[in-house]
C-alpha positions, 0 to 999 in steps of 0.5 A: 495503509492507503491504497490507490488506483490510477485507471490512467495509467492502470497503476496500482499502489498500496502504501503501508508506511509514508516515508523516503524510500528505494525502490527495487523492481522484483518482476515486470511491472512489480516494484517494492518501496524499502525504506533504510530499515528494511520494511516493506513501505510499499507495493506498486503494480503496473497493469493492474486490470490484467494481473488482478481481473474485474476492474470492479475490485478498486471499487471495493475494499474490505477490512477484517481484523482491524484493531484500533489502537492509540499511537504509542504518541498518547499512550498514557495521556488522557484524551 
């Protein structure tokens, strides 16, 4: 996942997965990336400081509950 923030145009965008995608805007200013499988790739706000609040919380991110694991590519391999 790899979320970031564009003070220029105060856009905020969280990606979960890199890949092509189509894009439906569900709100003003709230669009959702699709790739063909129907998952949810990723997540753009526009006018990011009003809907979220303190600019301070793009400065800040915090992980809970984050397990590491090995992508299914080395699974059984010795590293």
């Amino acid at each position: 996942m790899k979320i970031t923030y564009d003070s220029e145009v105060d856009a905020l965008y969280i990606r979960f997965i890199e890949t092509p995608v189509t894009t439906k805007h569900v709100a003003e200013g709230i669009a959702i990336d699709y790739p063909a499988d129907g998952r949810i790739a990723g997540i753009e706000v526009l006018d990011a400081q009003k809907r979220i609040g303190d600019p301070e919380v793009f400065r800040k991110v915090v992980l809970e509950d984050i397990a590491l694991t090995k992508p299914n590519s080395l699974v059984g391999k010795r590293l």
